[in-house]
BAGU-857903 format. One line per field, with one value per atom (N, C-alpha, C): residue number from 1; residue in three letters; atom name; z, y, x. Coordinates in nm, 3 decimals. Layout:
% residues N
num <- NUM,... .
residuo <- ALA,... .
atomo <- CA,... .
zz <- Z,... .
yy <- Y,... .
xx <- X,... .
This chain:
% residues 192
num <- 1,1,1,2,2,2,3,3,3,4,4,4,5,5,5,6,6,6,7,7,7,8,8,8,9,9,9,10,10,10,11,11,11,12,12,12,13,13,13,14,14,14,15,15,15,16,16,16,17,17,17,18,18,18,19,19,19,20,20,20,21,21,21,22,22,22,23,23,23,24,24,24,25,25,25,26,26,26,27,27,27,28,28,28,29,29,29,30,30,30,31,31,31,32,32,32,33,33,33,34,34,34,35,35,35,36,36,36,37,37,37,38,38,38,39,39,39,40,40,40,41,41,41,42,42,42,43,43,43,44,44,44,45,45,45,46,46,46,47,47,47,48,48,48,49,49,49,50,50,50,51,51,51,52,52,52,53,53,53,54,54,54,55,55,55,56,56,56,57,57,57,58,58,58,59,59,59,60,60,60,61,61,61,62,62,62,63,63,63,64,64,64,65,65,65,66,66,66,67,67,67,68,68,68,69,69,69,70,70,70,71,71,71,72,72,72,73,73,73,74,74,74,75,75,75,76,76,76,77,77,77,78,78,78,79,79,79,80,80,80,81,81,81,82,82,82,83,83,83,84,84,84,85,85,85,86,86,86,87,87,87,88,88,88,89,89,89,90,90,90,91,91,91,92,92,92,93,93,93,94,94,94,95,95,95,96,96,96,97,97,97,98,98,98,99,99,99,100,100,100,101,101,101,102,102,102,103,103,103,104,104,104,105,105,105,106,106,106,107,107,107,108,108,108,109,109,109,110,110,110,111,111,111,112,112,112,113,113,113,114,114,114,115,115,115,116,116,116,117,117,117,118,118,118,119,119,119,120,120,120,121,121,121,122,122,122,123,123,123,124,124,124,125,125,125,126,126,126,127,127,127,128,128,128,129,129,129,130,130,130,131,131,131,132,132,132,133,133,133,134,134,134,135,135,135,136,136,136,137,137,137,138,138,138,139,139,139,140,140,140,141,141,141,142,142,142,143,143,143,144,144,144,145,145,145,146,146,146,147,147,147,148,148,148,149,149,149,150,150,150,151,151,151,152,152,152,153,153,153,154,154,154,155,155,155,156,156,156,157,157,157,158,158,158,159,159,159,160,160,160,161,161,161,162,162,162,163,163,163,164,164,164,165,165,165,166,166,166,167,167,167,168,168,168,169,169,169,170,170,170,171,171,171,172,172,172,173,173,173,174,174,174,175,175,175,176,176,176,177,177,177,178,178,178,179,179,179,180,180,180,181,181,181,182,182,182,183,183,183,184,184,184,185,185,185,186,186,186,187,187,187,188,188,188,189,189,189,190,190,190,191,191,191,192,192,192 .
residuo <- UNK,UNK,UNK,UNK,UNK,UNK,UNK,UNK,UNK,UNK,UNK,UNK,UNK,UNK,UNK,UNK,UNK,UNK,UNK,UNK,UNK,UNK,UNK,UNK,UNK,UNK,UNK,UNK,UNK,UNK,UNK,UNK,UNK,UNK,UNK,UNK,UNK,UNK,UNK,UNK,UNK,UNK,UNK,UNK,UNK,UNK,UNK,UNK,UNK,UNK,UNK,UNK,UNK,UNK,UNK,UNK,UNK,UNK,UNK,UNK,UNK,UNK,UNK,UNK,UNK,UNK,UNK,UNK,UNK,UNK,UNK,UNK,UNK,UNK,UNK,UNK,UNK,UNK,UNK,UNK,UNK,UNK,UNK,UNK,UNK,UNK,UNK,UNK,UNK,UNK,UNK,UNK,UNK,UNK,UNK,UNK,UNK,UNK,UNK,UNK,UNK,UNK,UNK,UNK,UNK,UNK,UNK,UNK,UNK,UNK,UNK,UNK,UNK,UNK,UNK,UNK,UNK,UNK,UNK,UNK,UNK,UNK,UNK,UNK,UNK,UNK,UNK,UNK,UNK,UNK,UNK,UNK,UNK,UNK,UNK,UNK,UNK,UNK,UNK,UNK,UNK,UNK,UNK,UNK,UNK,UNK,UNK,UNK,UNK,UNK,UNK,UNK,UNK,UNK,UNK,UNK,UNK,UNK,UNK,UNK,UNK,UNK,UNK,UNK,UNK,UNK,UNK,UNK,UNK,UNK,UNK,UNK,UNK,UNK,UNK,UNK,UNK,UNK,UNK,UNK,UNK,UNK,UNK,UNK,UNK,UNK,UNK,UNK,UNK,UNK,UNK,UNK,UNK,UNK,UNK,UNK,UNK,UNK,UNK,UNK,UNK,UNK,UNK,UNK,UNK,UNK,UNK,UNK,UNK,UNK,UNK,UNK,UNK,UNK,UNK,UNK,UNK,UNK,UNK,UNK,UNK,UNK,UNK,UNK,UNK,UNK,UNK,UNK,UNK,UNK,UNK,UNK,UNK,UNK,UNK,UNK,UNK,UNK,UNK,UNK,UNK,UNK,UNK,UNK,UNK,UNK,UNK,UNK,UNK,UNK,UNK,UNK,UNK,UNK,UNK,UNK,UNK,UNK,UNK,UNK,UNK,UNK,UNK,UNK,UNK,UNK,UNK,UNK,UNK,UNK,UNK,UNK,UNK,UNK,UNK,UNK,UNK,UNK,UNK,UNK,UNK,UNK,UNK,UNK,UNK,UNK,UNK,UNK,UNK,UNK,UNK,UNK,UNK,UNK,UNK,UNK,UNK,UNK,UNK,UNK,UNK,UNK,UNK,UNK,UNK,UNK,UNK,UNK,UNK,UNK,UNK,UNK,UNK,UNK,UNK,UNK,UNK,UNK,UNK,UNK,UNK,UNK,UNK,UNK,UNK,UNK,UNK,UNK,UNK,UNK,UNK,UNK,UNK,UNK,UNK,UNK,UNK,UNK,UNK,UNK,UNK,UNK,UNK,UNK,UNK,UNK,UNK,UNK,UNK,UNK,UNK,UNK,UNK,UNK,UNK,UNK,UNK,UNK,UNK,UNK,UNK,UNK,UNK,UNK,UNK,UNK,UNK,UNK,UNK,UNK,UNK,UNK,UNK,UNK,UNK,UNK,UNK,UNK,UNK,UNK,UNK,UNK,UNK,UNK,UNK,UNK,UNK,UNK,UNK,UNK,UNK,UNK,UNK,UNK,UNK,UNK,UNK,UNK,UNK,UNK,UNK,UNK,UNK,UNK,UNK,UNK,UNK,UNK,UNK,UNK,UNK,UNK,UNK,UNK,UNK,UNK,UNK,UNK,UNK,UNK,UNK,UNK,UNK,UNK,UNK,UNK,UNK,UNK,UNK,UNK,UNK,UNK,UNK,UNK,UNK,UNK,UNK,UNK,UNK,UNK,UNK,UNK,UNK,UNK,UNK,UNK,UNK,UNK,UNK,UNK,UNK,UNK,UNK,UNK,UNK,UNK,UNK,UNK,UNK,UNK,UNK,UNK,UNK,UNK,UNK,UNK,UNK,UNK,UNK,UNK,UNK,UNK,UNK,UNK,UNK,UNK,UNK,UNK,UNK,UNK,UNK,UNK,UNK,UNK,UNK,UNK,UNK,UNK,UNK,UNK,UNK,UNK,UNK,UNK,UNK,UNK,UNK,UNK,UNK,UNK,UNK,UNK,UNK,UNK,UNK,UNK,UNK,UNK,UNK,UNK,UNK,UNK,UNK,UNK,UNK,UNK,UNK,UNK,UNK,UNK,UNK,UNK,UNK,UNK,UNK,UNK,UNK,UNK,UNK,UNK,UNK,UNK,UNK,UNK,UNK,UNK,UNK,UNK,UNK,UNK,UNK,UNK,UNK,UNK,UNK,UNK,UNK,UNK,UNK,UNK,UNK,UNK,UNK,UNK,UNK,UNK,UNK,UNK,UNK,UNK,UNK,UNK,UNK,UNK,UNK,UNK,UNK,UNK,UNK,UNK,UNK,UNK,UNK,UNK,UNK,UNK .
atomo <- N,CA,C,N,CA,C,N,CA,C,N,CA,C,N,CA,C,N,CA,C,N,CA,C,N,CA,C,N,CA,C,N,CA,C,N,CA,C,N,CA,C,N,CA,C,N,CA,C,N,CA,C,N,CA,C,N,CA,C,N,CA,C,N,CA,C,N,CA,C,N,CA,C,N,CA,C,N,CA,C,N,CA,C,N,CA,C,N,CA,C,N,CA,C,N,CA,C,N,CA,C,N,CA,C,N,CA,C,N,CA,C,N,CA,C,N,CA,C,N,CA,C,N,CA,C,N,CA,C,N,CA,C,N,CA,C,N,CA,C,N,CA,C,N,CA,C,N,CA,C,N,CA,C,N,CA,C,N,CA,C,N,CA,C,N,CA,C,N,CA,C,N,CA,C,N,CA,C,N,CA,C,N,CA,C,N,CA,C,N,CA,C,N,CA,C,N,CA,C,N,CA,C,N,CA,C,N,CA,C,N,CA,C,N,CA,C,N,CA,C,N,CA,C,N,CA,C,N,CA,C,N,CA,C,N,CA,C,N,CA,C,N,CA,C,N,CA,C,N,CA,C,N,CA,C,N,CA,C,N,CA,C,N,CA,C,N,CA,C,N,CA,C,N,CA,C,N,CA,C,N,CA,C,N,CA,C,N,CA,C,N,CA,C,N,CA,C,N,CA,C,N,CA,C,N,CA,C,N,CA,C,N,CA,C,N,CA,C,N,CA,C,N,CA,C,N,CA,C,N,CA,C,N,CA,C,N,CA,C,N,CA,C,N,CA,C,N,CA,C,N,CA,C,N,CA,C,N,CA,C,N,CA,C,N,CA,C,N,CA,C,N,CA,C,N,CA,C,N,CA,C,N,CA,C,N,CA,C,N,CA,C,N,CA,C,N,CA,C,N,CA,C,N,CA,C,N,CA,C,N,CA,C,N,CA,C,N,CA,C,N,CA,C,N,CA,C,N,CA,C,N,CA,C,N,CA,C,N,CA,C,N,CA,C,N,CA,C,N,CA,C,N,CA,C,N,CA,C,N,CA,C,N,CA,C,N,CA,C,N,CA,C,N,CA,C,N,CA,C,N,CA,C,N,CA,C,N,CA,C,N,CA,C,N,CA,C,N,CA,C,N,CA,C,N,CA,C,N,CA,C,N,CA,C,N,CA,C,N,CA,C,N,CA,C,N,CA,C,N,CA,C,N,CA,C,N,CA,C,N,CA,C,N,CA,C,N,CA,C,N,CA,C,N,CA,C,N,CA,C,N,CA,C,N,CA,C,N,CA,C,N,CA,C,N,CA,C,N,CA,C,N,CA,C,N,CA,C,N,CA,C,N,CA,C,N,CA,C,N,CA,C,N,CA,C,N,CA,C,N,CA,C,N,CA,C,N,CA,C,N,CA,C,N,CA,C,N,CA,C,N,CA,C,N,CA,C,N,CA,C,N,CA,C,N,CA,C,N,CA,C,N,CA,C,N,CA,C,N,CA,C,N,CA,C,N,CA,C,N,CA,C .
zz <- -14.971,-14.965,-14.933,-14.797,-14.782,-14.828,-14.880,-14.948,-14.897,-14.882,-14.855,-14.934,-15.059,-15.106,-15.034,-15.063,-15.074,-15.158,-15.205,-15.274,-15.245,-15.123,-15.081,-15.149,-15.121,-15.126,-15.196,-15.330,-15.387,-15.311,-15.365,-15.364,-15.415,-15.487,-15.623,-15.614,-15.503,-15.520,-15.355,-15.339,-15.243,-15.206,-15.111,-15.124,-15.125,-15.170,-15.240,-15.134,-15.152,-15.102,-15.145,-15.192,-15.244,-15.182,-15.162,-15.138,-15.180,-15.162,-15.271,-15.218,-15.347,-15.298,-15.170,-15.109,-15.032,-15.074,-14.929,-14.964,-14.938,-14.880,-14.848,-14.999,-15.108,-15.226,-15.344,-15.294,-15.372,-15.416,-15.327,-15.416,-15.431,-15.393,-15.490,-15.625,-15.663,-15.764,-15.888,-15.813,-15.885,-15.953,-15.829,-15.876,-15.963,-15.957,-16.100,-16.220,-16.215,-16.339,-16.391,-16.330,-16.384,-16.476,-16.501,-16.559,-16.714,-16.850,-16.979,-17.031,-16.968,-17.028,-16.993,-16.848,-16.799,-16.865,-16.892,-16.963,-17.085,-17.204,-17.299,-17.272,-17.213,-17.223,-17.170,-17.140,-17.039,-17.125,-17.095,-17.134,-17.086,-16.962,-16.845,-16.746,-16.727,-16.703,-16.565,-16.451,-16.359,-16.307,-16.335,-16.339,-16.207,-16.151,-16.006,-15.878,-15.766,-15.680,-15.678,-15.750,-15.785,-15.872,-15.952,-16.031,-16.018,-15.897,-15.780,-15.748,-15.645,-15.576,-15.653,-15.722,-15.824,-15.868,-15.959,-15.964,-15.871,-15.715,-15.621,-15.564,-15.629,-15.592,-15.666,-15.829,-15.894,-15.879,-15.800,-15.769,-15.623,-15.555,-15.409,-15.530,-15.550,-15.644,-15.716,-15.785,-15.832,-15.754,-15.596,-15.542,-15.505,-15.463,-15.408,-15.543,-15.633,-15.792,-15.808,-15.737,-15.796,-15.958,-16.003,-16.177,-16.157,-16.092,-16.109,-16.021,-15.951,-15.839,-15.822,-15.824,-15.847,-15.681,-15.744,-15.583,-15.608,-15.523,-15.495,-15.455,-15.574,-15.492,-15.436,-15.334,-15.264,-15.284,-15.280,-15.210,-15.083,-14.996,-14.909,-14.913,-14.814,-14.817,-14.707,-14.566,-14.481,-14.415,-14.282,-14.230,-14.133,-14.130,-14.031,-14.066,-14.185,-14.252,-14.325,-14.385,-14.445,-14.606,-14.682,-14.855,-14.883,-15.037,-15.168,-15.272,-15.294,-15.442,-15.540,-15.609,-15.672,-15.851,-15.803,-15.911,-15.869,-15.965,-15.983,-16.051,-16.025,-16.088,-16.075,-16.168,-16.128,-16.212,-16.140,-16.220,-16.274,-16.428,-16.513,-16.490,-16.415,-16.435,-16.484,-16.633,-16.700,-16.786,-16.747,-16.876,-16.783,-16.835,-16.697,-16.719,-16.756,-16.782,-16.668,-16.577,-16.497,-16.528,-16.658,-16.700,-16.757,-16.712,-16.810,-16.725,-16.733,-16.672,-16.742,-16.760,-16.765,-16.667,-16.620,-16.572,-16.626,-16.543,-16.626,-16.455,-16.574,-16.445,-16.540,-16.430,-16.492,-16.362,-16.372,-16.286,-16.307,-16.189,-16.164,-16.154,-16.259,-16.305,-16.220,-16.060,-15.970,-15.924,-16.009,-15.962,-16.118,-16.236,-16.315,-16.311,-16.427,-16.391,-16.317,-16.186,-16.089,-16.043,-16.136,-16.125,-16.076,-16.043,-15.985,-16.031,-16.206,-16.228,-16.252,-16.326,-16.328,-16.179,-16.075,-15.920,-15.877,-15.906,-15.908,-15.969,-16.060,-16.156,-16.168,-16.123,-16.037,-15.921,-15.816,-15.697,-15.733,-15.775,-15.796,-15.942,-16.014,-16.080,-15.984,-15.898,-15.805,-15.736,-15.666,-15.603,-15.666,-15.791,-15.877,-15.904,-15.932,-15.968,-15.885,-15.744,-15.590,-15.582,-15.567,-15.527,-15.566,-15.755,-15.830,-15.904,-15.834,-15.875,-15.901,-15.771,-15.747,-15.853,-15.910,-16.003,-16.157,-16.167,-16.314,-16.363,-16.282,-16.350,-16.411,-16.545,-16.607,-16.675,-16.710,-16.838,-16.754,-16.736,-16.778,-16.858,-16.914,-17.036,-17.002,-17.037,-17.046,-17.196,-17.164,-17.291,-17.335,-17.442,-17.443,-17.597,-17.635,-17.740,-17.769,-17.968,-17.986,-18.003,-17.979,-17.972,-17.807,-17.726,-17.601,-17.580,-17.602,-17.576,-17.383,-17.338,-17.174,-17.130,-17.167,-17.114,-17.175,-17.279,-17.341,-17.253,-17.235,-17.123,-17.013,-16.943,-16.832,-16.827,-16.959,-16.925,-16.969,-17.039,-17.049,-16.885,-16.849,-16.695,-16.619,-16.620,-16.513,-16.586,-16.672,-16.682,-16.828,-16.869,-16.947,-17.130,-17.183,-17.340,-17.437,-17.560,-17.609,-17.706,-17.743,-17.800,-17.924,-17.948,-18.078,-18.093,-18.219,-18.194,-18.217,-18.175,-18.175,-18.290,-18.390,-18.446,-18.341,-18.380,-18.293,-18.333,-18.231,-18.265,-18.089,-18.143,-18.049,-17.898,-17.788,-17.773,-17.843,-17.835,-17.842,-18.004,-18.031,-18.153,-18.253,-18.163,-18.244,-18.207,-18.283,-18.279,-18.113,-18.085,-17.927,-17.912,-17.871,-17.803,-17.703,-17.709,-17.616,-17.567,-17.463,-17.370,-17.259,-17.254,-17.167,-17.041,-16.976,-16.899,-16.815,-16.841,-16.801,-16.645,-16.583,-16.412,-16.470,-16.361,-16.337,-16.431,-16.485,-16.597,-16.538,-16.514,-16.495,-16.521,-16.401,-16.357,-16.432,-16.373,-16.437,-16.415,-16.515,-16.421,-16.336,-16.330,-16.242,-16.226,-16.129,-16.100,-16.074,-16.119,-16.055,-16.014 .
yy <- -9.436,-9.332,-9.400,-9.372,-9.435,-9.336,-9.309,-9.233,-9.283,-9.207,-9.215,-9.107,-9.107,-9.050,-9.083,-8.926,-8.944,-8.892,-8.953,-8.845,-8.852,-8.707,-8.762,-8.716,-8.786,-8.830,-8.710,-8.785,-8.651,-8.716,-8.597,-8.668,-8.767,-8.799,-8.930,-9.058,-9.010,-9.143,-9.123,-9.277,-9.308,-9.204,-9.201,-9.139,-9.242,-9.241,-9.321,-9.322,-9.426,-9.431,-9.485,-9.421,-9.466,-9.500,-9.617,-9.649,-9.759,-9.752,-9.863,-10.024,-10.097,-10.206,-10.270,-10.382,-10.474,-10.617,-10.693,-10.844,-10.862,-10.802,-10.761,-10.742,-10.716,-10.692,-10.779,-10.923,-11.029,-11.087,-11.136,-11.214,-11.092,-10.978,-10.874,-10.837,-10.851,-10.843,-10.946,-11.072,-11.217,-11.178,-11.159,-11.142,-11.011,-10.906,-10.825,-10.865,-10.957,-10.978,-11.133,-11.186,-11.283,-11.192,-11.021,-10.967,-10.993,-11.007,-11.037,-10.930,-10.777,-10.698,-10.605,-10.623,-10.567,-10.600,-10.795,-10.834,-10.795,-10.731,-10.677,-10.577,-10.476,-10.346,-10.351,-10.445,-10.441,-10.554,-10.533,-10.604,-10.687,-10.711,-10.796,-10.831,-11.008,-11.007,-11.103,-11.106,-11.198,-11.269,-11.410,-11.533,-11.591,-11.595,-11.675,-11.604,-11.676,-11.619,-11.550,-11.679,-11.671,-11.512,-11.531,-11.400,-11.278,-11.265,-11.143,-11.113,-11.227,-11.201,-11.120,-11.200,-11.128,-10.992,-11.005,-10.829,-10.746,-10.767,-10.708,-10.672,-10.757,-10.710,-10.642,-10.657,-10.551,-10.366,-10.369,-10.292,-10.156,-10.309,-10.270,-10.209,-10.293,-10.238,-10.119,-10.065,-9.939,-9.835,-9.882,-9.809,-9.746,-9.865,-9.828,-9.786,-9.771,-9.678,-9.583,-9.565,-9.452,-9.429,-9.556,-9.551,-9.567,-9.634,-9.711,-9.704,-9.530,-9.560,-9.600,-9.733,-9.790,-9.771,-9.699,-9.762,-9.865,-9.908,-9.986,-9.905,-9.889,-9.815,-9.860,-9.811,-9.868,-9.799,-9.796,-9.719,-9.756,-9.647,-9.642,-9.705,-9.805,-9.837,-9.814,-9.755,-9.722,-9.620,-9.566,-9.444,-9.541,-9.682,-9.768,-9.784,-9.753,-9.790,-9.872,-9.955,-10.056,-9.977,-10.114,-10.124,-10.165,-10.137,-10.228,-10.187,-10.309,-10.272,-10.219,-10.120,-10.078,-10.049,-10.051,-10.046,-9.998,-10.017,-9.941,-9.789,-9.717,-9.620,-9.558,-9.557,-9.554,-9.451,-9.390,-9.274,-9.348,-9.332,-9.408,-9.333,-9.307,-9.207,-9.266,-9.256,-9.322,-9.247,-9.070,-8.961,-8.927,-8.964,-8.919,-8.773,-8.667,-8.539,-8.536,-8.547,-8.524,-8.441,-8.412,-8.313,-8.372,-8.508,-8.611,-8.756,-8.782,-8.885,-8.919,-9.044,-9.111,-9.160,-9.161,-9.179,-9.287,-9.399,-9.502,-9.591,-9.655,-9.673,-9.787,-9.848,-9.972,-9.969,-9.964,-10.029,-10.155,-10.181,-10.338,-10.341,-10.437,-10.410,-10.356,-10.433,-10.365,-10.294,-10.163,-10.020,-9.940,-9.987,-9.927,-9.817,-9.744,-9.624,-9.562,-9.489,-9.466,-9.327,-9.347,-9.167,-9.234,-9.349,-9.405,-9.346,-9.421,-9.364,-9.243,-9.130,-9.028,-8.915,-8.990,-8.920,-8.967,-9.138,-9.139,-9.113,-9.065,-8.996,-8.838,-8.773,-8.655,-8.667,-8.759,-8.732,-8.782,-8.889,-8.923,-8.800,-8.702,-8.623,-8.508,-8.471,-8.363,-8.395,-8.542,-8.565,-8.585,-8.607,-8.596,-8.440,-8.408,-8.255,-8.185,-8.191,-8.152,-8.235,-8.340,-8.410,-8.374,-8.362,-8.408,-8.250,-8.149,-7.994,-7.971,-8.031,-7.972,-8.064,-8.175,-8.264,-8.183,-8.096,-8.041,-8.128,-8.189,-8.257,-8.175,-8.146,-8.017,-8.101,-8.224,-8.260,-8.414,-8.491,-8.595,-8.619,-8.760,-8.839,-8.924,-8.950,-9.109,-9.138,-9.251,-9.326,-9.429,-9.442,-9.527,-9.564,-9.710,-9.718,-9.675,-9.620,-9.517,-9.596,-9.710,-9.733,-9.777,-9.718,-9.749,-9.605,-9.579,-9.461,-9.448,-9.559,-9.484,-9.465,-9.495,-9.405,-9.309,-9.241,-9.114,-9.043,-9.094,-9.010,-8.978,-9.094,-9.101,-8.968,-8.973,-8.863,-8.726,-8.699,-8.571,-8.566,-8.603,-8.600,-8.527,-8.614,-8.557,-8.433,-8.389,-8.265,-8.306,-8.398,-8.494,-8.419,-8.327,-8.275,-8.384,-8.413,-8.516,-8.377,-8.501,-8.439,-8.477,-8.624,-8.625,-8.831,-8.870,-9.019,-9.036,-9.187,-9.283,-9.397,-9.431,-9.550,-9.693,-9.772,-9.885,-9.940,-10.018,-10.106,-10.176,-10.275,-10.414,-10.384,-10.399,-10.494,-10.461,-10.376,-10.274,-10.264,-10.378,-10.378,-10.281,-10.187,-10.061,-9.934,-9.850,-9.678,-9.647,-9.558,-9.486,-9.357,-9.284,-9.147,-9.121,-8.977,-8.924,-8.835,-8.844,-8.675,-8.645,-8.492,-8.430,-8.348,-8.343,-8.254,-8.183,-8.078,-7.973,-7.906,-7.958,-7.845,-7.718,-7.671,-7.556,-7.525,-7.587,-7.594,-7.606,-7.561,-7.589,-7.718,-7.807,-7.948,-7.965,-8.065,-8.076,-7.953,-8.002,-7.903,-7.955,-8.088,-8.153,-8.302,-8.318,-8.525,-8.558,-8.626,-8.730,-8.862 .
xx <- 5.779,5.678,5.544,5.467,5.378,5.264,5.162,5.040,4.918,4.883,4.668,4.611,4.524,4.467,4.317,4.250,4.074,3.995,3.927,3.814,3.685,3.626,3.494,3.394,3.322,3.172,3.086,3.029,2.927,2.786,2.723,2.597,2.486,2.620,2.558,2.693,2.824,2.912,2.957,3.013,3.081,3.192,3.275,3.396,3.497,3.630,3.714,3.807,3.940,4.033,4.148,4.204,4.361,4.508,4.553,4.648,4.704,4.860,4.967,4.910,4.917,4.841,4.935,4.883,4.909,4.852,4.921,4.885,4.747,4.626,4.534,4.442,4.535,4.426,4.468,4.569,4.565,4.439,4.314,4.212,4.063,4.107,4.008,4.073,4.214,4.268,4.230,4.260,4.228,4.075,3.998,3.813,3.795,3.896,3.882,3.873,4.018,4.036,3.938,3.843,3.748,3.673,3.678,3.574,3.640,3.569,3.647,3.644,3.547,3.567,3.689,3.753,3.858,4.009,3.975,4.058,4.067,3.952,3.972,4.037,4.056,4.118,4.279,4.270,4.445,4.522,4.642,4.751,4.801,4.804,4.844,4.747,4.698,4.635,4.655,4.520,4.579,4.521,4.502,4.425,4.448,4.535,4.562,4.632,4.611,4.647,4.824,4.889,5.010,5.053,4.980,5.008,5.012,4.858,4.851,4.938,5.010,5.113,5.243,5.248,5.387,5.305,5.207,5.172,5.206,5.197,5.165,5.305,5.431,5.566,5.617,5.580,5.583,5.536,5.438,5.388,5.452,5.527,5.631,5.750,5.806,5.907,5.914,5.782,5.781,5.744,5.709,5.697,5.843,5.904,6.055,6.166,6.114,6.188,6.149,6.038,5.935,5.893,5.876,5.899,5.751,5.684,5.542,5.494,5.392,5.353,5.196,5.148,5.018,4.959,4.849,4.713,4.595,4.588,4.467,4.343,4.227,4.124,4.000,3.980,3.830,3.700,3.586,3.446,3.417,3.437,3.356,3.208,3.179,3.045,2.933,3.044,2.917,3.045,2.963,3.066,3.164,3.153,3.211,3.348,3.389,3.529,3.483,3.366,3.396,3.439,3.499,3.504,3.466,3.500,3.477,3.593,3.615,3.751,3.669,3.754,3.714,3.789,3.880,4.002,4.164,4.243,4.332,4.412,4.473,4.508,4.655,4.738,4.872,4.915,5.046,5.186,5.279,5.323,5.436,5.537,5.616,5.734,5.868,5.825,5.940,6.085,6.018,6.058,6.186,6.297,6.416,6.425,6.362,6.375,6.253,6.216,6.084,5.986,6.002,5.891,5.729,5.741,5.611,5.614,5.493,5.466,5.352,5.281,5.169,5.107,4.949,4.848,4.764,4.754,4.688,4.629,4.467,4.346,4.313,4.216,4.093,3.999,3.915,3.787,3.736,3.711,3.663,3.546,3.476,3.313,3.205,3.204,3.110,3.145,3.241,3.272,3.183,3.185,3.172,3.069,3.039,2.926,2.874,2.977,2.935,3.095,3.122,3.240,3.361,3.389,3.495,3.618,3.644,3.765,3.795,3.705,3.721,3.821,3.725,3.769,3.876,3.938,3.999,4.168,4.122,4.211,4.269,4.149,4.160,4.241,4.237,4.291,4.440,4.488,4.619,4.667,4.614,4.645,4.703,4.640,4.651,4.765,4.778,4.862,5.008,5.026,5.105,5.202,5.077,5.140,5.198,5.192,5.203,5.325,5.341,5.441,5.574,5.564,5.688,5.692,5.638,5.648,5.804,5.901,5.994,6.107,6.023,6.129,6.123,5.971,5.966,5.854,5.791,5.672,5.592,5.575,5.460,5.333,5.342,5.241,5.210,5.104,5.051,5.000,4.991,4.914,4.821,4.742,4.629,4.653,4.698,4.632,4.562,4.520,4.423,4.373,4.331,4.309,4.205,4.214,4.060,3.937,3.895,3.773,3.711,3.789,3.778,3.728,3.581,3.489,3.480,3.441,3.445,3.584,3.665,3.846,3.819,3.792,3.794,3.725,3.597,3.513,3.563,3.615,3.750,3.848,3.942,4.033,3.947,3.834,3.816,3.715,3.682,3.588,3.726,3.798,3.923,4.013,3.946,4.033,4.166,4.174,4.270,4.205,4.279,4.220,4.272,4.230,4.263,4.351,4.485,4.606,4.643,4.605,4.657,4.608,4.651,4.622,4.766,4.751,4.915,4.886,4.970,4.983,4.947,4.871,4.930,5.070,5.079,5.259,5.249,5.263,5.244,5.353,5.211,5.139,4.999,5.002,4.844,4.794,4.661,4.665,4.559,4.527,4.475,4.537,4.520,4.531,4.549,4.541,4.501,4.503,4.438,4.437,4.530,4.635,4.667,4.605,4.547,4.497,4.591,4.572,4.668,4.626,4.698,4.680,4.766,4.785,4.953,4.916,5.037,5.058,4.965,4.905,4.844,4.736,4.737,4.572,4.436,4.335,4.215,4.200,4.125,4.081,3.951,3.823,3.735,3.680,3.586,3.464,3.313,3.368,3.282,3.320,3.311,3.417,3.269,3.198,3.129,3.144 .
């Protein structure tokens, strides 16, 4: 399944571009993860070129399972085509009843505060729900641990209601929030 997502341009952000990574986003991947605050929030982390690479087959692979469909996202930086990395944002489709999936993002620091993940979360939400209608896809999740205040902001921006908390239990060594968001439900009410 080859995909191109967009999300254009407010009047306060770039417009976005989503697609499954490539070998093309090995050493913007590497230079994400030099950030320690990105590395605080994630579980898996990727220090070398080497590691990219393998992330990045991991990534082919879930494409071709359809268990893990991850994009690579950009900002638009001029009307020429150019980029900028910007983050990632991916579908967990792990629920063999197709009725549930998880939604899960990070931004890469010189994307932060600027509507990135929110829009991007919106557009691979939409594209989700559209896609996997006919499998019974009804509900996505974000999750996220509860003292991680800008993901919270994250999934309620994109439309994501918070549902309930989770125990931690390793890897993840605090609590976390589930938020939801069900087929045919009212979206945000504003993506910035």
């Amino acid at each position: 399944m080859q995909v191109t997502l967009r999300a254009e341009a407010t009047s306060s952000a770039a417009a976005l571009l989503l697609r499954p990574w490539n070998e093309d986003d090995v050493q913007p991947l590497v230079e994400a993860y030099r950030d320690p605050v990105l590395r605080r929030w994630t579980r898996l982390h990727v220090l070398t070129v080497e590691e990219a690479v393998e992330r990045l087959e991991l990534r082919r692979r879930g494409w071709a399972t359809g268990e893990l469909l991850s994009f690579a996202v950009y900002e638009e930086t001029s009307g020429a085509g150019e980029r900028r990395f910007a983050g990632d944002v991916v579908v967990k489709r792990a629920d063999p009843s197709g009725e549930s999936a998880e939604v899960g993002y990070w931004t890469a620091a010189q994307a932060r505060g600027r509507g990135v993940a929110p829009r991007a979360v919106e557009a691979v939400t939409g594209w989700a729900f559209t896609t996997f209608a006919a499998e019974g896809l009804e509900r996505l999740e974000l999750l996220h641990q509860v003292d991680n205040a800008a993901s919270c902001r994250v999934a309620e921006k994109a439309g994501f209601r918070f549902h309930r908390v989770i125990p931690a239990r390793p890897p993840y060594p605090r609590d976390g929030h589930v938020h939801i968001r069900r087929a045919g439900a009212p979206g945000p009410t504003v993506v910035r």
